[in-house]
C-alpha positions in Angstrom: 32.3 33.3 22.1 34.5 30.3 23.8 36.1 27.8 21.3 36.2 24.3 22.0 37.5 22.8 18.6 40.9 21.7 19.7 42.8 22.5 16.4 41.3 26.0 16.5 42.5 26.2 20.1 45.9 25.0 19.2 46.0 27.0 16.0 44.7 30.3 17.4 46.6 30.4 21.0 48.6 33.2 20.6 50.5 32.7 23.9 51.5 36.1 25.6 55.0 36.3 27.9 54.5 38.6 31.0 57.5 40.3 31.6 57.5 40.5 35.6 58.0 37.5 37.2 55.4 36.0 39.7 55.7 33.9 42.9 53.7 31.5 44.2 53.2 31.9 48.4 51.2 29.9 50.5 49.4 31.8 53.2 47.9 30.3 56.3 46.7 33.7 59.0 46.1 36.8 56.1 43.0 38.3 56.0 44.0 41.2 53.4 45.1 39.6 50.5 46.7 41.9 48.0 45.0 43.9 45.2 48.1 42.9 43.4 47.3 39.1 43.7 46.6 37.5 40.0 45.0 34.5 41.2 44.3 32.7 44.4 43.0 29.1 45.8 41.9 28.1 49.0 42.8 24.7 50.4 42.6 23.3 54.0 46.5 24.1 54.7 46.3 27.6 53.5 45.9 30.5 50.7 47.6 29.8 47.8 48.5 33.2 46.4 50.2 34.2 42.9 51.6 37.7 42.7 54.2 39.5 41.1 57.6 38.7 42.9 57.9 42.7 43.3 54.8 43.1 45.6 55.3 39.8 47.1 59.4 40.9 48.1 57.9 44.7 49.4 55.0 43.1 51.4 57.8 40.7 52.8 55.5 37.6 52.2 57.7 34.6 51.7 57.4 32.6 48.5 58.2 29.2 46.9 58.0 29.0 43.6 59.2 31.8 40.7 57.4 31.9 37.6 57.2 33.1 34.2 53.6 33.7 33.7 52.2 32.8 29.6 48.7 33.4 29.1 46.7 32.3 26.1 44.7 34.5 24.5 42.5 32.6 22.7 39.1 32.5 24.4 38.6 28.7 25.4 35.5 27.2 26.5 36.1 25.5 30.1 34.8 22.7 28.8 36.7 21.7 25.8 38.8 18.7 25.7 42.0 17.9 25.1 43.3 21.5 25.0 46.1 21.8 27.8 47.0 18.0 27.8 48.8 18.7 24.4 50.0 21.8 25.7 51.5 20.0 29.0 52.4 17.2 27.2 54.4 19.2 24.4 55.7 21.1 27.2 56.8 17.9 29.4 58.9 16.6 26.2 60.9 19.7 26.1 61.5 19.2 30.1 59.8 22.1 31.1 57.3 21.5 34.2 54.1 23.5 34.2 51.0 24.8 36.6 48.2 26.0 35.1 45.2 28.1 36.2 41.7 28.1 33.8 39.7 31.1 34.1 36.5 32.1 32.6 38.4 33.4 29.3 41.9 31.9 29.3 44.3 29.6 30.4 47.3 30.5 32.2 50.3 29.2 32.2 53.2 29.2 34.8 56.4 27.6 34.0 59.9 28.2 35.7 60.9 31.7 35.3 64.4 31.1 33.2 62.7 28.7 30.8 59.8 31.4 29.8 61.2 32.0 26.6 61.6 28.2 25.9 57.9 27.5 26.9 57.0 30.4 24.2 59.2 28.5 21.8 57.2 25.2 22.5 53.8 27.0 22.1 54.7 28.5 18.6 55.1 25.3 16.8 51.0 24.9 17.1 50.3 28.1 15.3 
């Protein structure tokens, strides 16, 4: 079952580094987008794709961004409140910028790739 108390969520966490790192590309003509892909959006300009940089590097798809990718493994209702503003904002105060991506059973959470293990450090002071 989701949780929406917010001290539960903050409490319960249990953040999880991804070793690889990912890469956000922006695709405007693919029609075959990669098995590999871990998560995609689609906005007028383009597919926004997130993949690991491996596949992204062999496929040759150019890419802008280079992640570390955290998810949190607590099971959070989409509708609870208040959740990933004190993430972001205890994220923000250690200067670490952040995109996040909500699906059905967790967040995720994509921070610069070299400041992964700070953004871990940042999500263990809620436990």
């Amino acid at each position: 079952m989701s949780e929406r108390n917010l001290a539960i969520l903050l409490r319960t966490m249990n953040p999880a580094l991804h070793t690889e790192p990912v890469v956000f590309c922006a695709l405007r003509n693919m029609t075959d987008v990669p098995l590999e892909a871990i998560a995609s959006f689609r906005e007028a300009e383009g597919l926004t794709l997130v993949m690991p940089r491996s596949v992204a590097e062999e496929l040759e798809i150019e890419f802008s961004y280079v992640a570390a990718w955290i998810t949190l493994t607590v099971h959070s209702d989409l509708d609870a409140v208040g959740f990933l503003a004190a993430i972001t904002q205890s994220l923000t105060a250690s200067g670490i910028s952040c995109n996040v991506f909500s699906a059905v059973y967790h967040d995720h959470l994509f921070v610069p790739f070299v400041r992964g293990e700070d953004a871990m450090n940042v999500l263990r002071t809620f436990a």
